[in-house]
PDB file of N, CA, C and O in Angstrom, chain B, residues numbered from 101:
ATOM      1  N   UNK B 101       0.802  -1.231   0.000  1.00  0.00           N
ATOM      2  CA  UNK B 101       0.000   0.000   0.000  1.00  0.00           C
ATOM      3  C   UNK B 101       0.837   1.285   0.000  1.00  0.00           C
ATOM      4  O   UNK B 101       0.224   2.317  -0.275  1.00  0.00           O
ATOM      5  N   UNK B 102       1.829   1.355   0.203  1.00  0.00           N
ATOM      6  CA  UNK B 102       3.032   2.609   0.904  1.00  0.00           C
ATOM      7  C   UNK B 102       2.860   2.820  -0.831  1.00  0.00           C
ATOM      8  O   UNK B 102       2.025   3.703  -1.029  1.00  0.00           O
ATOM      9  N   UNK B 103       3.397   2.277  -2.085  1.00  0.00           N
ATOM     10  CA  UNK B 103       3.613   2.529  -3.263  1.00  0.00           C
ATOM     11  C   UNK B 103       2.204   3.337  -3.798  1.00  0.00           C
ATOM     12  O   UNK B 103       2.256   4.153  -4.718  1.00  0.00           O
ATOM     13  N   UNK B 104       0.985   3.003  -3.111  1.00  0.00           N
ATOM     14  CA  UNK B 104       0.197   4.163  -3.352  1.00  0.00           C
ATOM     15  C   UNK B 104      -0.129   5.696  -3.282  1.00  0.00           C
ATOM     16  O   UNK B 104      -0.771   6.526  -3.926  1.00  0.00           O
ATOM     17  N   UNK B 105       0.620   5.634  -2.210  1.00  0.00           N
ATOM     18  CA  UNK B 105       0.427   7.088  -1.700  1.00  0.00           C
ATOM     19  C   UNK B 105       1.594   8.104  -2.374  1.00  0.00           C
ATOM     20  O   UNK B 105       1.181   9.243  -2.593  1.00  0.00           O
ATOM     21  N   UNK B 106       2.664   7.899  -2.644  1.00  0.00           N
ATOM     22  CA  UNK B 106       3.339   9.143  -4.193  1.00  0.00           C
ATOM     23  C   UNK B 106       1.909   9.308  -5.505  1.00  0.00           C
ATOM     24  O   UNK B 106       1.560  10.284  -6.169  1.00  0.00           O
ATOM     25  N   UNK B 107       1.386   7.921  -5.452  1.00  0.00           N
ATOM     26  CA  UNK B 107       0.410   8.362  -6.642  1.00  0.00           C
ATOM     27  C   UNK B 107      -0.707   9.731  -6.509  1.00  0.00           C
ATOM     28  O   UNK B 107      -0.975  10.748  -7.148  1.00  0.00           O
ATOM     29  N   UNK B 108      -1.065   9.168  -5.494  1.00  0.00           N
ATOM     30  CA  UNK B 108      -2.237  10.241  -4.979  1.00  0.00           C
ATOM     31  C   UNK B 108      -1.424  11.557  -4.631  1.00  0.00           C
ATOM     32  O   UNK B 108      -2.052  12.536  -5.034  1.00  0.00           O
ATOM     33  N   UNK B 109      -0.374  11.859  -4.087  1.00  0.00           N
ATOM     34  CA  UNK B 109       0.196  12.884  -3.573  1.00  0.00           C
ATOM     35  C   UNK B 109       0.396  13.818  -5.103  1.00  0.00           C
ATOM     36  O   UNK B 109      -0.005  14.949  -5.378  1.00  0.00           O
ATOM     37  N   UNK B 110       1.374  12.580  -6.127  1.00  0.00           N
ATOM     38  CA  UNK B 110       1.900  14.003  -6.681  1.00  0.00           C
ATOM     39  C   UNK B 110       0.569  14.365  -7.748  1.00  0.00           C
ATOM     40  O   UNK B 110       1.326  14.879  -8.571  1.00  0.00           O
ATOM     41  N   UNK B 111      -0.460  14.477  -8.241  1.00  0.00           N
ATOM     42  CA  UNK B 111      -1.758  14.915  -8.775  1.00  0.00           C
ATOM     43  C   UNK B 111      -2.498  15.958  -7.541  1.00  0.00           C
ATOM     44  O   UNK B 111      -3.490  16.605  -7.877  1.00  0.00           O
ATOM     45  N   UNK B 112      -2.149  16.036  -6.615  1.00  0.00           N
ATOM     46  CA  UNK B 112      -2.462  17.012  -5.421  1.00  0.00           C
ATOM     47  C   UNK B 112      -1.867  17.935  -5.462  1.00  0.00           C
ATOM     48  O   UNK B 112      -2.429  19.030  -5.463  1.00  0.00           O
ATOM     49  N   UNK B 113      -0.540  17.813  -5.509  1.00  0.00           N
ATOM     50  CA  UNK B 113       0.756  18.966  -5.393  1.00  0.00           C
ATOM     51  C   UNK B 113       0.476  19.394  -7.279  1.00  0.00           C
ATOM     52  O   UNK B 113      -0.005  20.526  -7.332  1.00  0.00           O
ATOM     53  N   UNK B 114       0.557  19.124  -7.907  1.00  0.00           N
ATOM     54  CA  UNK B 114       0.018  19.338  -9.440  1.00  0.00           C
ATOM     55  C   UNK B 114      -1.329  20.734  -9.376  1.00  0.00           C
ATOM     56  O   UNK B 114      -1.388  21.894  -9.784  1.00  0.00           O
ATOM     57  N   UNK B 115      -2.212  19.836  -8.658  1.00  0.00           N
ATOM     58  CA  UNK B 115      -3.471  20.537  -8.654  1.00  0.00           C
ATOM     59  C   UNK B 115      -3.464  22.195  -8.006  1.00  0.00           C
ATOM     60  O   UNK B 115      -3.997  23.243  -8.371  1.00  0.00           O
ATOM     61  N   UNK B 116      -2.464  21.764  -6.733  1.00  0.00           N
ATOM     62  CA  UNK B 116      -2.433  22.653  -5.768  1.00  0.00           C
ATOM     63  C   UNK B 116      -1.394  24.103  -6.892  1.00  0.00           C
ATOM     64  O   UNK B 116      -1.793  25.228  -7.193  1.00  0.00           O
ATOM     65  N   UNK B 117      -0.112  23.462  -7.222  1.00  0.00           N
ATOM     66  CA  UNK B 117       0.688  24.569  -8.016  1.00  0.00           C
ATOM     67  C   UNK B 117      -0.261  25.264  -9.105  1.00  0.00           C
ATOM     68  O   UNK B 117      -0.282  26.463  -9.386  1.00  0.00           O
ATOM     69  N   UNK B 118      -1.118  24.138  -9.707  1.00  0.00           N
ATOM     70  CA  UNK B 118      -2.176  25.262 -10.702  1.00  0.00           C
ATOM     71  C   UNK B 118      -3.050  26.152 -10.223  1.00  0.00           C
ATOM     72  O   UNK B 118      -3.457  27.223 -10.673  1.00  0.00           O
ATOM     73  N   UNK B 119      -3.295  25.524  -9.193  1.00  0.00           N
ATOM     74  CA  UNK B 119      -4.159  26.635  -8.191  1.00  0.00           C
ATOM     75  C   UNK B 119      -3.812  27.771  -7.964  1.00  0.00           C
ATOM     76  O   UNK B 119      -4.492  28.771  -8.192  1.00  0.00           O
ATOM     77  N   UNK B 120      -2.507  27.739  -7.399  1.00  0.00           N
ATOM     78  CA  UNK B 120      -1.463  28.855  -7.505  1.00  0.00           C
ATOM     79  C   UNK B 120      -1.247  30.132  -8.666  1.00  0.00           C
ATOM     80  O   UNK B 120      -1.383  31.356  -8.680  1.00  0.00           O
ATOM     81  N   UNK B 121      -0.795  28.975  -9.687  1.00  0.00           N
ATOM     82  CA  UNK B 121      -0.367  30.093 -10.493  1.00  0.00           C
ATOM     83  C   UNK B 121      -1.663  30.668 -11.298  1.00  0.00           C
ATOM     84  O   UNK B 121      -1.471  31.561 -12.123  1.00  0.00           O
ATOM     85  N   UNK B 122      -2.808  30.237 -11.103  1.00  0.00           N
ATOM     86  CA  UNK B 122      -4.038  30.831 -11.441  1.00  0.00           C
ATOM     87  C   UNK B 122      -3.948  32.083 -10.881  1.00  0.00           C
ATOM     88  O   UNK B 122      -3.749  33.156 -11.451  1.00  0.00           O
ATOM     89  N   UNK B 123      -4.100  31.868  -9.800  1.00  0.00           N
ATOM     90  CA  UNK B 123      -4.738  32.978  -8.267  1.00  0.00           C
ATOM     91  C   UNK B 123      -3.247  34.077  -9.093  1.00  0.00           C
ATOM     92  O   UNK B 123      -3.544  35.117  -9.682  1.00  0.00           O
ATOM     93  N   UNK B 124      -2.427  33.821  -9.032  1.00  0.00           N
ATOM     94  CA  UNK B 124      -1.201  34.807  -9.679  1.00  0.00           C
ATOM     95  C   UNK B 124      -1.761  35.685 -10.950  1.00  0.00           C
ATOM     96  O   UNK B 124      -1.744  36.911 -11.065  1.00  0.00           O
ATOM     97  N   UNK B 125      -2.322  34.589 -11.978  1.00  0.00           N
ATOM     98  CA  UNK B 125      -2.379  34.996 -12.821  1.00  0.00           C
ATOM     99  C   UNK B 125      -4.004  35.755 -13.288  1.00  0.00           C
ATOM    100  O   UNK B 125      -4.093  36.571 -14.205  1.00  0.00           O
ATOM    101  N   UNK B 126      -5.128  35.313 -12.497  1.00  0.00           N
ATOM    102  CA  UNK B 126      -6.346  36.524 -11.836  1.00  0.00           C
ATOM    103  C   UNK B 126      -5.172  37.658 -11.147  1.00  0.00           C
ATOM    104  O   UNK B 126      -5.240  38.649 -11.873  1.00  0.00           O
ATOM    105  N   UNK B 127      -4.414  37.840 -10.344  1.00  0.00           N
ATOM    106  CA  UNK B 127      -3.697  38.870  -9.838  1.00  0.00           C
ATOM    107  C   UNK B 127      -3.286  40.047 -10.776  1.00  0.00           C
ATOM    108  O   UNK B 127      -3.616  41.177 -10.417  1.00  0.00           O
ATOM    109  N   UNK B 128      -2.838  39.947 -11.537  1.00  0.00           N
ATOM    110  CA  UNK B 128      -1.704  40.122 -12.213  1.00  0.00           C
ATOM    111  C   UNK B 128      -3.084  40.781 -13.432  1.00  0.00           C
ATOM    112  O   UNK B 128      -3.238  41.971 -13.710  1.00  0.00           O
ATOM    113  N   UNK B 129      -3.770  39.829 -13.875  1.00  0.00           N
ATOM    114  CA  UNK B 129      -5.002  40.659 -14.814  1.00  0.00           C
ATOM    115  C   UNK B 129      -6.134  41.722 -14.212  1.00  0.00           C
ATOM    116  O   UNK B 129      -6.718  42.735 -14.597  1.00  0.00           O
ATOM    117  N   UNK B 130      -6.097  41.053 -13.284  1.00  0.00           N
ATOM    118  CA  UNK B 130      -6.900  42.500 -11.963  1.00  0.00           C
ATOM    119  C   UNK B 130      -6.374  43.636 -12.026  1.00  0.00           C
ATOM    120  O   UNK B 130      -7.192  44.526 -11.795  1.00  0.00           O
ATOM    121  N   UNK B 131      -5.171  44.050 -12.278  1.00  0.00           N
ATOM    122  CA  UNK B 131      -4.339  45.287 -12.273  1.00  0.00           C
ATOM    123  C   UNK B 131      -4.988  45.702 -12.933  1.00  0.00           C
ATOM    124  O   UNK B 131      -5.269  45.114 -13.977  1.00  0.00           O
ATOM    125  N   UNK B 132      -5.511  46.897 -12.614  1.00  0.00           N
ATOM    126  CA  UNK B 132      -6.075  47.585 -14.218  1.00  0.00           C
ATOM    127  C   UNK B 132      -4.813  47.999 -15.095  1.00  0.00           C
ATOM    128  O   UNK B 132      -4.399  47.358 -16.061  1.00  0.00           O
ATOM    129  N   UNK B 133      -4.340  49.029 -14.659  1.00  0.00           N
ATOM    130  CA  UNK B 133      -2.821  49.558 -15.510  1.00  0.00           C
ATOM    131  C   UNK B 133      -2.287  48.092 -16.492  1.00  0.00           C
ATOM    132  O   UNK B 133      -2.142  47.881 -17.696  1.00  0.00           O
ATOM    133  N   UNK B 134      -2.134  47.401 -15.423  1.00  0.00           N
ATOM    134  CA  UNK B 134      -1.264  46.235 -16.549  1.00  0.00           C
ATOM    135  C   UNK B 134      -2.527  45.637 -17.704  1.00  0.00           C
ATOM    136  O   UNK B 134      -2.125  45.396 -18.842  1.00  0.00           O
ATOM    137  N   UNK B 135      -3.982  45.414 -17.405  1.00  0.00           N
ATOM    138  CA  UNK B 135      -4.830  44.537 -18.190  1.00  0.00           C
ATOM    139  C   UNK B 135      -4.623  46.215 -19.216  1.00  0.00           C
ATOM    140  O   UNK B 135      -3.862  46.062 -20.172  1.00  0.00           O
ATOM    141  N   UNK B 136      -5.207  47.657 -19.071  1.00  0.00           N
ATOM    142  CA  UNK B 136      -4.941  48.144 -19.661  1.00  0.00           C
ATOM    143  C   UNK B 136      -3.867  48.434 -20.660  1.00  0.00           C
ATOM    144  O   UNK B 136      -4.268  48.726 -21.787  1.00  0.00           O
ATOM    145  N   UNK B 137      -2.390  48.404 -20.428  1.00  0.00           N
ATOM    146  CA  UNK B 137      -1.228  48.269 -20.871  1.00  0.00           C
ATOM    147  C   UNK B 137      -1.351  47.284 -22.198  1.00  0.00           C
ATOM    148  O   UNK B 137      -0.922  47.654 -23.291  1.00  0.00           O
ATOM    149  N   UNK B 138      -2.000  45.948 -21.989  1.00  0.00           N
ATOM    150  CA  UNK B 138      -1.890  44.468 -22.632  1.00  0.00           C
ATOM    151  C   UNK B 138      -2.422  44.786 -23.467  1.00  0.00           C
ATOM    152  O   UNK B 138      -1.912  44.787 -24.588  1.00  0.00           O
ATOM    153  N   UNK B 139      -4.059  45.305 -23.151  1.00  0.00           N
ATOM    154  CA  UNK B 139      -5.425  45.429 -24.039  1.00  0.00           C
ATOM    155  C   UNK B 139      -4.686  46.945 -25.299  1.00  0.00           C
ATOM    156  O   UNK B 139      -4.964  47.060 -26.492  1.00  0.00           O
ATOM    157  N   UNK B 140      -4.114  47.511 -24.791  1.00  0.00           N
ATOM    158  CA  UNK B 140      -3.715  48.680 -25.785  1.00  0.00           C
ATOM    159  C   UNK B 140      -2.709  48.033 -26.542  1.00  0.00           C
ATOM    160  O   UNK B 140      -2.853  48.315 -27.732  1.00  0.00           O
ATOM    161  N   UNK B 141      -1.804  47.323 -26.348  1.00  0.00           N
ATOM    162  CA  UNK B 141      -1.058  46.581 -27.323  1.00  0.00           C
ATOM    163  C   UNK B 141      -0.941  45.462 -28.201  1.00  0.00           C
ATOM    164  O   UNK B 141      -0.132  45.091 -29.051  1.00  0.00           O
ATOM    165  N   UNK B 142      -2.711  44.777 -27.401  1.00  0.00           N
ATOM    166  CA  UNK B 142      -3.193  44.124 -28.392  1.00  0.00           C
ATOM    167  C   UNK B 142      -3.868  45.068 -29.361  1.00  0.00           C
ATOM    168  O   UNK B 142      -3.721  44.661 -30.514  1.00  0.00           O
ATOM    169  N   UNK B 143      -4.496  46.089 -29.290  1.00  0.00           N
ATOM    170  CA  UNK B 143      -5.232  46.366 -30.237  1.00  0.00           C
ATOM    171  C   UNK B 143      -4.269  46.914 -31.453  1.00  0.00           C
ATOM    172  O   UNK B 143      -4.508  46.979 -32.659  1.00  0.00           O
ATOM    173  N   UNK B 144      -3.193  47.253 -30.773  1.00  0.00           N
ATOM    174  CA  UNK B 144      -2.581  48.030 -31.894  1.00  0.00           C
ATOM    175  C   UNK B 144      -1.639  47.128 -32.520  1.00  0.00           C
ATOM    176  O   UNK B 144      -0.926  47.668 -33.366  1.00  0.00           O
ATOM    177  N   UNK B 145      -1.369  45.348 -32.235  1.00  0.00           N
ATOM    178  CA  UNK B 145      -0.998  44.516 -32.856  1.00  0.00           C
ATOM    179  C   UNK B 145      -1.639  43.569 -33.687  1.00  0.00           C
ATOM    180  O   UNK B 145      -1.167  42.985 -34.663  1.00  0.00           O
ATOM    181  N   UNK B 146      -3.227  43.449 -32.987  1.00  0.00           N
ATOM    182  CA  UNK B 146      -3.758  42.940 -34.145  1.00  0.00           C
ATOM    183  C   UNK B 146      -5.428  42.751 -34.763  1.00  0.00           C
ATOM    184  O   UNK B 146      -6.184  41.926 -35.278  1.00  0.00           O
ATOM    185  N   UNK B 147      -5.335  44.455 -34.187  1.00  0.00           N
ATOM    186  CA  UNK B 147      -6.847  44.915 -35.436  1.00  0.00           C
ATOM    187  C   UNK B 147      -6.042  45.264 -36.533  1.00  0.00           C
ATOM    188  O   UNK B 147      -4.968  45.861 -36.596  1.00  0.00           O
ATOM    189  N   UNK B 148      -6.793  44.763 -37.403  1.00  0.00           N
ATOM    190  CA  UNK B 148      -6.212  45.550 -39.114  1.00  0.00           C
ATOM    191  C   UNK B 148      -6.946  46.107 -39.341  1.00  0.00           C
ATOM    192  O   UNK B 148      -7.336  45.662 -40.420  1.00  0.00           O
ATOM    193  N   UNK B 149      -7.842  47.315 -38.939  1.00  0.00           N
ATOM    194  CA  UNK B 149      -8.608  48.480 -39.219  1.00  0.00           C
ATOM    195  C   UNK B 149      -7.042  49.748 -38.388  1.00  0.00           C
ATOM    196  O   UNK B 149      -6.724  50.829 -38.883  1.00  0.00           O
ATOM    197  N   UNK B 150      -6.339  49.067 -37.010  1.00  0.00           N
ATOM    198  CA  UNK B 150      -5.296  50.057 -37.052  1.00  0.00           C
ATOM    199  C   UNK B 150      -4.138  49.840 -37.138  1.00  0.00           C
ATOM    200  O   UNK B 150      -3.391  50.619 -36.546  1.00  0.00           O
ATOM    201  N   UNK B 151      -3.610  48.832 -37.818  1.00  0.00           N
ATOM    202  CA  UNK B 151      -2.458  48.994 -39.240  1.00  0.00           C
ATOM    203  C   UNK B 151      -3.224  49.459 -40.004  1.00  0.00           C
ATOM    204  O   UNK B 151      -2.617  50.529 -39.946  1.00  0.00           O
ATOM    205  N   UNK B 152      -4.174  49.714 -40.828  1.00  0.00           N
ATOM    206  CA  UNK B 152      -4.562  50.439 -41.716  1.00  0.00           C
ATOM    207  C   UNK B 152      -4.332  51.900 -41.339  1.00  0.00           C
ATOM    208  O   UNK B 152      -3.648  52.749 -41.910  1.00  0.00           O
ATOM    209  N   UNK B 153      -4.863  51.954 -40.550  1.00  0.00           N
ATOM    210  CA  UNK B 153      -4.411  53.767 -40.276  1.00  0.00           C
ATOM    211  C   UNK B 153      -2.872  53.652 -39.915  1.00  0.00           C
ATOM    212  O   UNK B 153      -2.475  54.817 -39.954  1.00  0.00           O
ATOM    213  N   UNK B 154      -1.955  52.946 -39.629  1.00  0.00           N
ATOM    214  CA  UNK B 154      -0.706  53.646 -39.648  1.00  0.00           C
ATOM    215  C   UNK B 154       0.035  53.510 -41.194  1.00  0.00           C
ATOM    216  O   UNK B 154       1.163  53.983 -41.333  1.00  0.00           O
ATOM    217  N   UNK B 155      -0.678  52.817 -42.385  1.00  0.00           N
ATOM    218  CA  UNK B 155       0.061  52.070 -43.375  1.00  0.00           C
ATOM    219  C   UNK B 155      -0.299  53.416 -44.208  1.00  0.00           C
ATOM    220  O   UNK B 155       0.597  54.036 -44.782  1.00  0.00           O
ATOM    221  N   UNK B 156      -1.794  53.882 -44.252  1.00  0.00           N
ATOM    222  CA  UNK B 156      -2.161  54.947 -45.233  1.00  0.00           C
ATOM    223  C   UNK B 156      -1.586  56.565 -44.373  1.00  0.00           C
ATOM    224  O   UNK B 156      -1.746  57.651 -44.930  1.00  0.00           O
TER     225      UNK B 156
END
């Protein structure tokens, strides 16, 4: 039975680190400044209505 319990453990510790870097990564998009920052450099990387306005 001892050879069972790494099984169950490491899918816990797995679960638990995604848990983690979720909660980080809700953190981190909560910022307004930074989601703002992202959202302005997506738009200006990839709408092609604005490469059009910088091309003409």
């Amino acid at each position: 039975m001892p050879k069972g319990k790494p099984c169950i453990r490491i899918p816990l510790l797995n679960i638990c680190l995604l848990f983690v870097f979720y909660f980080l990564f809700l953190k981190f998009f909560t910022d307004e400044s930074f989601f703002k920052m992202l959202s302005s450099s997506l738009d200006s990387y990839h709408l092609p209505e604005f490469n059009w306005k910088y091309y003409r």
